[in-house]
C-alpha positions in Angstrom: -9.4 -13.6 2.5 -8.9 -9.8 2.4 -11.8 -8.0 3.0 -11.7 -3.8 1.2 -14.4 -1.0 2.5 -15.5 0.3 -0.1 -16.5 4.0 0.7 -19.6 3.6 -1.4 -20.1 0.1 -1.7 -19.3 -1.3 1.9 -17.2 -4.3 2.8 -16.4 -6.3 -0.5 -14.1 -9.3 -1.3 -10.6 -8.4 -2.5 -11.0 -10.1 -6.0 -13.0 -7.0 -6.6 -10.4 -4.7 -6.6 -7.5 -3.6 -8.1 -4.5 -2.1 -6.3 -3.3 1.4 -7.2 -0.1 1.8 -5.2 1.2 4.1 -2.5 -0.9 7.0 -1.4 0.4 10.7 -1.9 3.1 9.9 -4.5 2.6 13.3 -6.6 3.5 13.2 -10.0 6.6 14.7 -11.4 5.2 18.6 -13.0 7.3 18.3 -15.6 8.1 15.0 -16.7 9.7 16.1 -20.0 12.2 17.9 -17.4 13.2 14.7 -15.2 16.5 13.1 -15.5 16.7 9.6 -15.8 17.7 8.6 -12.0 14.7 10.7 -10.9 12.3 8.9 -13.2 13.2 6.0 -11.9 13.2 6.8 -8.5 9.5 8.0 -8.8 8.5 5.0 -10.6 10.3 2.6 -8.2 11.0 4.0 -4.6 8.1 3.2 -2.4 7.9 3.1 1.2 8.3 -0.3 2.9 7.5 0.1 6.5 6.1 -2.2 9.1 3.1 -0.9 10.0 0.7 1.4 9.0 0.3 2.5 5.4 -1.5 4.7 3.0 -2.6 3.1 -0.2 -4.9 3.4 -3.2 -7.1 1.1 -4.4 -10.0 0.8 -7.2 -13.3 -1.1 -6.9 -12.8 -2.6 -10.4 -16.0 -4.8 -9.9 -18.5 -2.5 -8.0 -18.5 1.5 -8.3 -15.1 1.9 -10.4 -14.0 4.4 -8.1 -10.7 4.9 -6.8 -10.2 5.6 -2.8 -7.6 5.2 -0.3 -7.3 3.6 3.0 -4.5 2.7 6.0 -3.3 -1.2 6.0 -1.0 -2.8 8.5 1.4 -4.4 6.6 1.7 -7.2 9.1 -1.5 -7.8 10.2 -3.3 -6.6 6.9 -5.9 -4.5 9.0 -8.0 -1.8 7.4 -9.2 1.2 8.2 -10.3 4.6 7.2 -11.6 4.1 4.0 -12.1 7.5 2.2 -12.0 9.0 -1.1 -9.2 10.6 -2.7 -8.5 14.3 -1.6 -10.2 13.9 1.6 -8.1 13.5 5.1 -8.8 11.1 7.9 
């Protein structure tokens, strides 16, 4: 069982949230200007690495708010849970 921090909640079973994807992924600023291959690649090309990683999540069941925190992708650690904007 994966336990998420919530920032404002605290420690919460995983069925509580929902999982929003990698952190920092900025959205194209003119989508109506992206070719095709670009599109894609923003929609599909995500970092895969073995280790530490920045990721989004929502608390779907508690507070409904959407933070991000670092998970080791092997060992599913977590830390740094914080909201979104602000830096470790």
């Amino acid at each position: 069982m994966l336990y998420i921090p919530c920032p404002w909640c605290g420690p919460r079973d995983e069925t509580e949230f929902r999982y929003g994807g990698e952190a920092g992924v900025a959205y194209p600023a003119d989508p109506d200007a992206v070719d095709d291959a670009a599109w894609s690649e923003y929609l599909f090309v995500r970092s895969n690495p073995k280790g530490w990683f920045e990721e989004r999540w929502v608390h779907t069941s508690g507070c409904r708010r959407w933070f991000t925190v670092r998970r080791h992708t092997v060992s599913y650690e977590i830390r740094d849970p914080r909201p979104i904007g602000e830096s470790t």
